[in-house]
C-alpha positions as CSV (number, residue, x, y, z in Angstrom):
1,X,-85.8,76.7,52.1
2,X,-82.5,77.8,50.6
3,X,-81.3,80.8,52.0
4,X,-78.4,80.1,54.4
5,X,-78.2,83.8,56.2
6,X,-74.9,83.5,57.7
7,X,-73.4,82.0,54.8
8,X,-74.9,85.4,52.9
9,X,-73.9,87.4,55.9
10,X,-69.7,86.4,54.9
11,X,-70.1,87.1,51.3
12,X,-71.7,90.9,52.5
13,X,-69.2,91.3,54.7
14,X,-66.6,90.4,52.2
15,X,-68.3,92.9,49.2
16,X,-68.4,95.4,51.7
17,X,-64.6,95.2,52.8
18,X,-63.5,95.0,48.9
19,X,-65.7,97.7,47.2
20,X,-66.3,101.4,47.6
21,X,-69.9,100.8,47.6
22,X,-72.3,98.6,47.6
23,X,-75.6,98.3,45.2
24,X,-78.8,96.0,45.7
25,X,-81.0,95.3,42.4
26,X,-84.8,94.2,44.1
27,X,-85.5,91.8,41.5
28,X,-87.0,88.8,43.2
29,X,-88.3,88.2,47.0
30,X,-87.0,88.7,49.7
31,X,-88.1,89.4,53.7
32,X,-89.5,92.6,53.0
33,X,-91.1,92.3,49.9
34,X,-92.9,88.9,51.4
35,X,-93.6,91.1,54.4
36,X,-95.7,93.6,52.4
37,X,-97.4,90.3,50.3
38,X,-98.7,89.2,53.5
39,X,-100.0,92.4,55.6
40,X,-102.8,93.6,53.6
41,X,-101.8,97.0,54.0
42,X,-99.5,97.3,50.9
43,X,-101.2,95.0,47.8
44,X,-104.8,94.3,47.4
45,X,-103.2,91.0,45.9
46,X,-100.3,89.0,45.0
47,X,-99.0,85.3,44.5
48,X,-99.4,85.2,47.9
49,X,-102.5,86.8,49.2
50,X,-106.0,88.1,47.1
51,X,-107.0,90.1,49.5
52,X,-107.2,88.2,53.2
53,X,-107.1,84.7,51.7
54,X,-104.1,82.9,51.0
55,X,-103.5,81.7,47.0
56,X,-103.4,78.4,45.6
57,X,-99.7,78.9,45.3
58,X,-99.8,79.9,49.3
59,X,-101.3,76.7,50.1
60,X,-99.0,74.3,47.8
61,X,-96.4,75.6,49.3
62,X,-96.3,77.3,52.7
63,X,-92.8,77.2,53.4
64,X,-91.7,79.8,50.5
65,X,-93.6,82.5,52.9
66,X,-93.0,80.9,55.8
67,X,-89.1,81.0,55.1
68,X,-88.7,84.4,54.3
69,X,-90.7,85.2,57.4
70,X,-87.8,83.5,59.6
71,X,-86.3,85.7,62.2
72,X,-82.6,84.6,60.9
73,X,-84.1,85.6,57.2
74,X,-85.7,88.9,58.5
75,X,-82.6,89.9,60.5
76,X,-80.0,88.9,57.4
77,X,-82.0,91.2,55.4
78,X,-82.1,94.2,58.1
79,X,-78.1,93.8,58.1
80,X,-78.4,93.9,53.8
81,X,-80.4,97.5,53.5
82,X,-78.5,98.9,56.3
83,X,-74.8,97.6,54.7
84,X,-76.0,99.1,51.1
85,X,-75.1,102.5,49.7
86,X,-78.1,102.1,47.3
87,X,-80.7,100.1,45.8
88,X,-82.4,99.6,43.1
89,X,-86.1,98.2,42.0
90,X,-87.0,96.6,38.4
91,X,-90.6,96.8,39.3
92,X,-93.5,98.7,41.1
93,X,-94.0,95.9,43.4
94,X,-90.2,95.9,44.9
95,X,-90.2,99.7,45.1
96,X,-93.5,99.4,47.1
97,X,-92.3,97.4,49.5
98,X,-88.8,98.5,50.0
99,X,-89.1,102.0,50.2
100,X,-90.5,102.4,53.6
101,X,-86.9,101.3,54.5
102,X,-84.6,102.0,52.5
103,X,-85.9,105.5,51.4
104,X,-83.9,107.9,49.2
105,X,-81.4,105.1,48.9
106,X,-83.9,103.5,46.6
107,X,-84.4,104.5,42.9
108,X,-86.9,102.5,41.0
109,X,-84.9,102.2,37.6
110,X,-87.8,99.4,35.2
111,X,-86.6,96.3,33.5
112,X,-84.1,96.6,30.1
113,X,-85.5,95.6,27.0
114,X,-82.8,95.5,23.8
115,X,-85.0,97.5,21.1
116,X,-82.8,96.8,18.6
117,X,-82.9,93.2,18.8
118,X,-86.8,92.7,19.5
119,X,-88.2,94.6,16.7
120,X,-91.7,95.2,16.0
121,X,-93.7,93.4,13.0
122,X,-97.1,93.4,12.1
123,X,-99.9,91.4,13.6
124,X,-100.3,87.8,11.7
125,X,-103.1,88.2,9.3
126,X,-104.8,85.3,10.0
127,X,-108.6,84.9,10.3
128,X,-108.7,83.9,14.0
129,X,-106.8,85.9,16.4
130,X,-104.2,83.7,18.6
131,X,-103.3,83.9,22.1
132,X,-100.8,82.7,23.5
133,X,-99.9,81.7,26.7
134,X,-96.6,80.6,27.9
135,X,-95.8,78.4,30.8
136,X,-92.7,77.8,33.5
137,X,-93.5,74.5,34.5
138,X,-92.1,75.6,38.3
139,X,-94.3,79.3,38.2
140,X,-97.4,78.0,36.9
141,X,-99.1,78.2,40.2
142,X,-96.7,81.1,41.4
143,X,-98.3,83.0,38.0
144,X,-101.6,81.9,37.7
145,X,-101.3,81.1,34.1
146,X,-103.1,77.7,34.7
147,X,-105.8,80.1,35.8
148,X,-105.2,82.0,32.4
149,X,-105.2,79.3,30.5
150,X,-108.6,78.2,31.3
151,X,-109.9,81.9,30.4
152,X,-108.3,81.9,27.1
153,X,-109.9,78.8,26.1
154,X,-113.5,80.0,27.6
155,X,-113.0,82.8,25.2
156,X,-112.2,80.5,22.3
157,X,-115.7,78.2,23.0
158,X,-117.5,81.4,23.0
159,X,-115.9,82.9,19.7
160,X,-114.4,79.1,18.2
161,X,-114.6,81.1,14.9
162,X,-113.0,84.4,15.9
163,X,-109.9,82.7,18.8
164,X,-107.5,79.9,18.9
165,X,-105.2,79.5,22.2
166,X,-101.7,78.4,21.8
167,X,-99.8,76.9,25.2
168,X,-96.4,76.1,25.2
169,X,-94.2,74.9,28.1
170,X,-90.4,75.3,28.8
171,X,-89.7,76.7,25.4
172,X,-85.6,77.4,24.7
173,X,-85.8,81.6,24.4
174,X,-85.4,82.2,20.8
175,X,-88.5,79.2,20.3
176,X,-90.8,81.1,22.6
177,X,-90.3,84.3,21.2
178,X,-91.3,83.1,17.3
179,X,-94.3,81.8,19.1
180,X,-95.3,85.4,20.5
181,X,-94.3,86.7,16.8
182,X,-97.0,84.4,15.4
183,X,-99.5,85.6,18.1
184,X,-101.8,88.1,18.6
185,X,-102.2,88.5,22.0
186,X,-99.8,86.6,25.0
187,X,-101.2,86.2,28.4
188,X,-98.4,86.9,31.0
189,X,-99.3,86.5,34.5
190,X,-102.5,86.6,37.0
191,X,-100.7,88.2,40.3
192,X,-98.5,91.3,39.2
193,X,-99.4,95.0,39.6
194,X,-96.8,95.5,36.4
195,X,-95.7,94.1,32.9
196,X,-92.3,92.1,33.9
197,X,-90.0,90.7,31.1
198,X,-92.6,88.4,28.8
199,X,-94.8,91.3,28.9
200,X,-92.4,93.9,27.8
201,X,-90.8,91.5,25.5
202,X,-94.6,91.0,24.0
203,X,-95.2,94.5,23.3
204,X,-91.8,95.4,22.4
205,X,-92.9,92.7,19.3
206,X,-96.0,94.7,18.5
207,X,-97.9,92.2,20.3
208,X,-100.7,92.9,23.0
209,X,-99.8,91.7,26.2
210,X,-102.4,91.0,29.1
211,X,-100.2,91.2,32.2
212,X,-100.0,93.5,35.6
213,X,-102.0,97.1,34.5
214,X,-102.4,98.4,38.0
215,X,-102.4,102.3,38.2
216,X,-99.7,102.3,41.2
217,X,-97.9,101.1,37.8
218,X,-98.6,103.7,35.6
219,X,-98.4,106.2,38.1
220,X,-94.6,105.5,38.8
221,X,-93.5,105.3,35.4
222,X,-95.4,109.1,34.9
223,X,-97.5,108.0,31.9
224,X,-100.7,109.4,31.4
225,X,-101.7,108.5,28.0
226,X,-100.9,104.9,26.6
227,X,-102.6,102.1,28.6
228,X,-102.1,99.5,26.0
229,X,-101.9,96.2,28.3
230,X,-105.0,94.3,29.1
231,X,-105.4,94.3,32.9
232,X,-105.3,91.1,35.0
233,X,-105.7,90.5,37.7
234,X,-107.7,88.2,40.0
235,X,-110.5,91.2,40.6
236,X,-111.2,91.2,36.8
237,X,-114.4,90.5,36.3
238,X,-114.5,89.0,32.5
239,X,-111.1,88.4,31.4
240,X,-112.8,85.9,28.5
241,X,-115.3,88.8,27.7
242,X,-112.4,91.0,27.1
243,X,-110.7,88.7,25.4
244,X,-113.2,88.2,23.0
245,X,-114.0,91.5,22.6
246,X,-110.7,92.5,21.8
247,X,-110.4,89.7,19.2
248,X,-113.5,90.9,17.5
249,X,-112.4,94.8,16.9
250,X,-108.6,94.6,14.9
251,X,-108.3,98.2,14.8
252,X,-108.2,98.5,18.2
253,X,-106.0,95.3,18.7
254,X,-103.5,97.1,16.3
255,X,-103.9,100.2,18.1
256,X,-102.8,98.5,21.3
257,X,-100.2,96.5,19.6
258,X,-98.6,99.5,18.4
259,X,-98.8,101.5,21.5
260,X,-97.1,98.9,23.8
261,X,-94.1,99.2,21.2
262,X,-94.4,102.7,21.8
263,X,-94.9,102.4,26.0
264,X,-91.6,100.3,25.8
265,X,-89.3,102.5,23.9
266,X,-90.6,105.4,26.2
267,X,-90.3,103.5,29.3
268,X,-88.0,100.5,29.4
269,X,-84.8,101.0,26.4
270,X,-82.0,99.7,27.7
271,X,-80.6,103.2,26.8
272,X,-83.4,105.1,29.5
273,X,-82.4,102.2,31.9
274,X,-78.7,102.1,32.1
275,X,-78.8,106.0,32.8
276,X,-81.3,105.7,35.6
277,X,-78.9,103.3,36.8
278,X,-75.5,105.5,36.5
279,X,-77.2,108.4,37.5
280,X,-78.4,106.8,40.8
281,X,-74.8,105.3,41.4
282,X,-73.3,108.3,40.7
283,X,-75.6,110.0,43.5
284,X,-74.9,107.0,46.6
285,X,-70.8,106.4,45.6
286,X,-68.6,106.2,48.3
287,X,-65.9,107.9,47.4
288,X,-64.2,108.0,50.6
Protein backbone atom coordinates (compact mmCIF):
# COMPACT_ATOMS: atom_id res chain seq x y z
CA UNK A 1 0.00 0.00 0.00
CA UNK A 2 1.52 3.36 -0.83
CA UNK A 3 0.11 5.97 1.10
CA UNK A 4 2.63 7.06 3.78
CA UNK A 5 0.09 9.30 6.11
CA UNK A 6 2.53 11.12 8.07
CA UNK A 7 4.66 11.85 5.17
CA UNK A 8 1.13 13.40 3.64
CA UNK A 9 0.42 14.88 7.03
CA UNK A 10 3.96 17.39 6.45
CA UNK A 11 3.23 18.28 2.97
CA UNK A 12 -0.68 19.42 4.50
CA UNK A 13 0.75 21.03 7.08
CA UNK A 14 3.21 22.87 4.85
CA UNK A 15 0.24 23.91 2.01
CA UNK A 16 -1.67 25.03 4.91
CA UNK A 17 1.09 27.28 6.47
CA UNK A 18 2.01 28.81 2.77
CA UNK A 19 -1.48 29.39 1.22
CA UNK A 20 -4.59 31.38 2.08
CA UNK A 21 -6.65 28.38 1.44
CA UNK A 22 -6.69 25.24 0.70
CA UNK A 23 -8.74 23.18 -2.12
CA UNK A 24 -9.33 19.21 -2.44
CA UNK A 25 -10.24 17.87 -6.14
CA UNK A 26 -12.06 14.10 -5.16
CA UNK A 27 -10.85 12.47 -8.13
CA UNK A 28 -9.63 9.07 -7.17
CA UNK A 29 -10.12 6.98 -3.75
CA UNK A 30 -9.58 7.67 -0.75
CA UNK A 31 -10.85 6.53 3.02
CA UNK A 32 -14.07 7.84 2.64
CA UNK A 33 -14.98 7.10 -0.67
CA UNK A 34 -13.69 3.24 -0.02
CA UNK A 35 -15.84 3.58 3.24
CA UNK A 36 -19.03 4.16 1.32
CA UNK A 37 -17.90 1.20 -1.52
CA UNK A 38 -17.96 -1.13 1.28
CA UNK A 39 -21.13 -0.36 3.66
CA UNK A 40 -23.90 -1.14 1.40
CA UNK A 41 -25.72 1.74 2.47
CA UNK A 42 -24.41 4.28 -0.16
CA UNK A 43 -23.90 2.19 -3.76
CA UNK A 44 -25.90 -0.78 -4.81
CA UNK A 45 -22.37 -1.54 -6.52
CA UNK A 46 -18.97 -0.69 -7.31
CA UNK A 47 -15.39 -2.09 -8.13
CA UNK A 48 -15.55 -3.17 -4.85
CA UNK A 49 -18.87 -4.57 -3.82
CA UNK A 50 -22.22 -5.74 -6.22
CA UNK A 51 -24.31 -5.62 -3.66
CA UNK A 52 -23.01 -7.78 -0.39
CA UNK A 53 -20.50 -9.75 -2.40
CA UNK A 54 -17.03 -8.66 -2.91
CA UNK A 55 -15.80 -8.25 -6.90
CA UNK A 56 -13.38 -10.13 -8.74
CA UNK A 57 -11.20 -7.09 -8.43
CA UNK A 58 -11.89 -7.28 -4.33
CA UNK A 59 -10.65 -10.69 -4.27
CA UNK A 60 -7.34 -10.21 -6.57
CA UNK A 61 -6.48 -7.75 -4.50
CA UNK A 62 -7.66 -7.22 -0.86
CA UNK A 63 -5.18 -4.98 0.26
CA UNK A 64 -6.37 -1.82 -2.02
CA UNK A 65 -9.60 -1.88 0.49
CA UNK A 66 -7.99 -3.07 3.16
CA UNK A 67 -5.36 -0.11 3.04
CA UNK A 68 -7.58 2.61 2.87
CA UNK A 69 -9.51 1.14 5.68
CA UNK A 70 -6.25 1.52 8.01
CA UNK A 71 -6.78 3.54 11.13
CA UNK A 72 -3.47 5.73 10.16
CA UNK A 73 -5.25 6.09 6.50
CA UNK A 74 -8.81 6.88 8.01
CA UNK A 75 -7.37 9.37 10.54
CA UNK A 76 -4.85 11.23 7.79
CA UNK A 77 -7.91 11.77 5.87
CA UNK A 78 -10.16 13.14 8.98
CA UNK A 79 -7.12 15.70 9.50
CA UNK A 80 -7.42 16.37 5.26
CA UNK A 81 -11.42 17.48 5.13
CA UNK A 82 -11.08 19.17 8.44
CA UNK A 83 -7.64 21.22 7.15
CA UNK A 84 -9.57 22.24 3.66
CA UNK A 85 -11.45 25.44 2.97
CA UNK A 86 -13.27 23.46 0.07
CA UNK A 87 -13.60 20.60 -2.06
CA UNK A 88 -14.36 19.63 -5.02
CA UNK A 89 -15.90 16.31 -6.75
CA UNK A 90 -15.35 15.32 -10.74
CA UNK A 91 -18.03 12.70 -10.33
CA UNK A 92 -21.34 11.49 -8.67
CA UNK A 93 -19.61 8.79 -6.89
CA UNK A 94 -17.04 11.21 -4.87
CA UNK A 95 -19.75 13.69 -4.17
CA UNK A 96 -21.84 10.75 -2.74
CA UNK A 97 -19.53 9.71 -0.53
CA UNK A 98 -17.89 12.91 0.67
CA UNK A 99 -20.68 14.99 1.37
CA UNK A 100 -21.87 13.53 4.52
CA UNK A 101 -18.61 15.16 5.79
CA UNK A 102 -17.59 17.65 4.24
CA UNK A 103 -21.01 19.38 3.50
CA UNK A 104 -21.42 22.85 2.02
CA UNK A 105 -17.67 22.80 1.65
CA UNK A 106 -18.19 20.43 -1.25
CA UNK A 107 -19.33 21.47 -4.73
CA UNK A 108 -19.60 18.76 -7.33
CA UNK A 109 -18.03 20.71 -10.32
CA UNK A 110 -17.96 17.27 -13.50
CA UNK A 111 -14.93 16.37 -15.44
CA UNK A 112 -13.49 19.08 -18.40
CA UNK A 113 -13.71 18.11 -21.78
CA UNK A 114 -11.80 20.51 -24.58
CA UNK A 115 -14.82 20.87 -27.18
CA UNK A 116 -12.79 22.56 -29.45
CA UNK A 117 -10.19 19.94 -29.74
CA UNK A 118 -12.55 16.74 -29.69
CA UNK A 119 -14.92 17.61 -32.42
CA UNK A 120 -17.76 15.59 -33.50
CA UNK A 121 -17.79 13.59 -37.02
CA UNK A 122 -20.20 11.42 -38.39
CA UNK A 123 -20.59 7.78 -37.59
CA UNK A 124 -18.30 5.43 -40.06
CA UNK A 125 -20.49 4.15 -42.73
CA UNK A 126 -19.56 0.97 -42.71
CA UNK A 127 -21.94 -2.14 -43.05
CA UNK A 128 -21.15 -3.66 -39.60
CA UNK A 129 -21.38 -1.44 -36.65
CA UNK A 130 -17.94 -1.51 -34.48
CA UNK A 131 -17.45 -1.48 -30.86
CA UNK A 132 -14.85 -0.82 -29.31
CA UNK A 133 -13.52 -1.49 -26.21
CA UNK A 134 -10.40 -0.06 -24.74
CA UNK A 135 -8.26 -1.64 -22.05
CA UNK A 136 -5.66 -0.29 -19.11
CA UNK A 137 -3.77 -3.37 -18.66
CA UNK A 138 -3.56 -2.42 -14.59
CA UNK A 139 -7.82 -1.48 -14.46
CA UNK A 140 -9.00 -4.24 -16.42
CA UNK A 141 -10.30 -5.99 -13.43
CA UNK A 142 -10.74 -2.64 -11.46
CA UNK A 143 -13.29 -1.79 -14.75
CA UNK A 144 -14.67 -4.80 -15.68
CA UNK A 145 -13.93 -4.39 -19.26
CA UNK A 146 -12.65 -8.10 -19.39
CA UNK A 147 -16.30 -8.67 -18.44
CA UNK A 148 -17.30 -6.17 -21.36
CA UNK A 149 -15.32 -7.69 -23.66
CA UNK A 150 -16.89 -10.94 -23.51
CA UNK A 151 -20.49 -9.23 -23.99
CA UNK A 152 -19.36 -7.46 -27.02
CA UNK A 153 -18.24 -10.47 -28.69
CA UNK A 154 -21.53 -12.47 -27.53
CA UNK A 155 -23.29 -9.77 -29.42
CA UNK A 156 -21.07 -10.10 -32.48
CA UNK A 157 -21.78 -14.27 -32.60
CA UNK A 158 -25.41 -13.47 -32.42
CA UNK A 159 -25.36 -10.67 -35.21
CA UNK A 160 -21.62 -11.81 -36.99
CA UNK A 161 -23.22 -9.88 -39.97
CA UNK A 162 -24.52 -6.73 -38.28
CA UNK A 163 -21.15 -6.29 -35.29
CA UNK A 164 -17.42 -6.45 -35.26
CA UNK A 165 -15.53 -5.81 -31.69
CA UNK A 166 -12.33 -3.97 -31.79
CA UNK A 167 -9.95 -4.28 -28.38
CA UNK A 168 -7.01 -2.42 -28.04
CA UNK A 169 -4.63 -2.28 -25.05
CA UNK A 170 -2.23 0.59 -23.71
CA UNK A 171 -2.83 2.66 -26.69
CA UNK A 172 -0.52 6.19 -26.68
CA UNK A 173 -3.71 9.01 -26.37
CA UNK A 174 -3.88 10.45 -29.83
CA UNK A 175 -3.82 6.29 -31.17
CA UNK A 176 -6.84 5.50 -29.02
CA UNK A 177 -8.84 8.26 -29.84
CA UNK A 178 -8.68 7.55 -33.92
CA UNK A 179 -9.80 4.17 -32.85
CA UNK A 180 -13.00 5.57 -31.03
CA UNK A 181 -13.28 7.91 -34.39
CA UNK A 182 -13.53 4.78 -36.45
CA UNK A 183 -16.09 3.24 -34.00
CA UNK A 184 -19.48 3.15 -33.51
CA UNK A 185 -19.99 2.40 -30.16
CA UNK A 186 -16.95 2.25 -27.12
CA UNK A 187 -17.67 0.27 -24.09
CA UNK A 188 -16.20 2.16 -21.03
CA UNK A 189 -16.53 0.52 -17.78
CA UNK A 190 -18.79 -2.16 -15.83
CA UNK A 191 -18.61 -0.51 -12.07
CA UNK A 192 -19.35 3.38 -12.40
CA UNK A 193 -22.71 5.17 -11.59
CA UNK A 194 -21.38 7.98 -14.28
CA UNK A 195 -19.60 8.52 -17.70
CA UNK A 196 -15.77 9.42 -16.58
CA UNK A 197 -13.23 10.69 -19.19
CA UNK A 198 -13.31 7.84 -22.09
CA UNK A 199 -16.94 8.12 -21.88
CA UNK A 200 -17.16 11.86 -22.29
CA UNK A 201 -14.40 11.84 -24.57
CA UNK A 202 -16.61 9.10 -26.73
CA UNK A 203 -19.58 11.16 -27.02
CA UNK A 204 -17.90 14.33 -27.21
CA UNK A 205 -16.78 12.43 -30.85
CA UNK A 206 -20.29 11.76 -31.76
CA UNK A 207 -19.74 8.33 -30.64
CA UNK A 208 -22.21 6.20 -28.34
CA UNK A 209 -20.74 5.41 -25.22
CA UNK A 210 -21.93 2.54 -22.90
CA UNK A 211 -20.54 3.52 -19.48
CA UNK A 212 -22.04 4.53 -15.83
CA UNK A 213 -26.01 5.74 -16.64
CA UNK A 214 -27.21 5.61 -13.11
CA UNK A 215 -30.08 8.13 -12.30
CA UNK A 216 -28.24 9.45 -9.03
CA UNK A 217 -26.11 10.67 -12.24
CA UNK A 218 -28.57 12.38 -14.13
CA UNK A 219 -30.18 13.60 -11.28
CA UNK A 220 -27.09 15.79 -10.10
CA UNK A 221 -26.19 17.17 -13.29
CA UNK A 222 -30.26 18.42 -13.47
CA UNK A 223 -30.89 16.77 -16.92
CA UNK A 224 -34.14 15.52 -17.64
CA UNK A 225 -34.21 14.93 -21.31
CA UNK A 226 -30.99 13.37 -23.03
CA UNK A 227 -30.15 9.86 -21.78
CA UNK A 228 -27.94 9.07 -24.59
CA UNK A 229 -25.40 6.53 -22.78
CA UNK A 230 -26.14 2.87 -22.74
CA UNK A 231 -26.37 1.79 -19.09
CA UNK A 232 -23.93 -0.73 -17.48
CA UNK A 233 -23.78 -1.93 -14.99
CA UNK A 234 -23.43 -5.39 -13.40
CA UNK A 235 -27.58 -5.57 -12.76
CA UNK A 236 -28.12 -5.26 -16.54
CA UNK A 237 -29.74 -7.92 -17.65
CA UNK A 238 -28.73 -8.19 -21.63
CA UNK A 239 -26.01 -6.00 -22.26
CA UNK A 240 -25.37 -8.27 -25.72
CA UNK A 241 -29.21 -7.89 -26.47
CA UNK A 242 -28.79 -4.25 -26.32
CA UNK A 243 -25.99 -4.16 -28.06
CA UNK A 244 -27.37 -5.78 -30.82
CA UNK A 245 -30.26 -4.12 -30.84
CA UNK A 246 -28.81 -0.92 -31.05
CA UNK A 247 -26.51 -2.02 -33.96
CA UNK A 248 -29.53 -3.13 -35.86
CA UNK A 249 -31.63 0.44 -35.69
CA UNK A 250 -28.94 3.40 -37.14
CA UNK A 251 -31.34 6.07 -36.68
CA UNK A 252 -31.48 5.59 -33.24
CA UNK A 253 -27.64 4.97 -32.97
CA UNK A 254 -27.17 8.44 -34.70
CA UNK A 255 -29.70 9.83 -32.47
CA UNK A 256 -27.69 8.85 -29.41
CA UNK A 257 -24.51 9.67 -31.01
CA UNK A 258 -25.57 13.06 -31.55
CA UNK A 259 -27.16 13.62 -28.21
CA UNK A 260 -24.07 12.68 -26.11
CA UNK A 261 -22.26 15.53 -28.18
CA UNK A 262 -25.01 17.56 -27.15
CA UNK A 263 -25.12 16.14 -23.10
CA UNK A 264 -21.29 17.13 -23.15
CA UNK A 265 -21.35 20.62 -24.33
CA UNK A 266 -24.32 21.17 -21.88
CA UNK A 267 -22.74 19.47 -19.03
CA UNK A 268 -19.01 19.04 -19.06
CA UNK A 269 -17.15 22.26 -21.44
CA UNK A 270 -14.25 23.14 -20.00
CA UNK A 271 -15.88 26.64 -20.14
CA UNK A 272 -19.15 25.36 -17.62
CA UNK A 273 -16.34 23.61 -15.61
CA UNK A 274 -13.74 26.21 -14.83
CA UNK A 275 -16.61 28.55 -13.63
CA UNK A 276 -18.14 26.02 -11.27
CA UNK A 277 -14.69 25.90 -10.07
CA UNK A 278 -13.95 29.82 -9.58
CA UNK A 279 -17.22 30.39 -8.43
CA UNK A 280 -16.89 27.71 -5.58
CA UNK A 281 -13.32 29.16 -4.70
CA UNK A 282 -14.43 32.41 -4.76
CA UNK A 283 -17.28 31.33 -2.12
CA UNK A 284 -14.58 29.19 0.62
CA UNK A 285 -11.38 31.94 0.12
CA UNK A 286 -9.70 32.79 3.09
CA UNK A 287 -9.03 36.01 2.85
CA UNK A 288 -7.95 36.69 6.27
Amino acid sequence: FSLRPGKLRYFLRELRRANGSVFLSLAGDDHFFVRACLDRDTFRYSEFRIGYMPTEFSKMCPQHEHGYMLPSVQHYTEDLYAAIDGAMSVLPEYDMAARPILGDKLAYTGLPIDLDELTATPLPDTDKVRILVGMRSQYVTSKGTDHLLRIAREAAEKKPGLIEVENVVDLPWTQYLDKIRSSHIVLDQLYSYSPAMNALDTMALGRVSGSGAQPEYYDMIGEKELRPIISLSPYEQDIAGTLYALAADRRRLEQMAADGRKLVERHNDTRLVTDRYERHWAKHLNRV
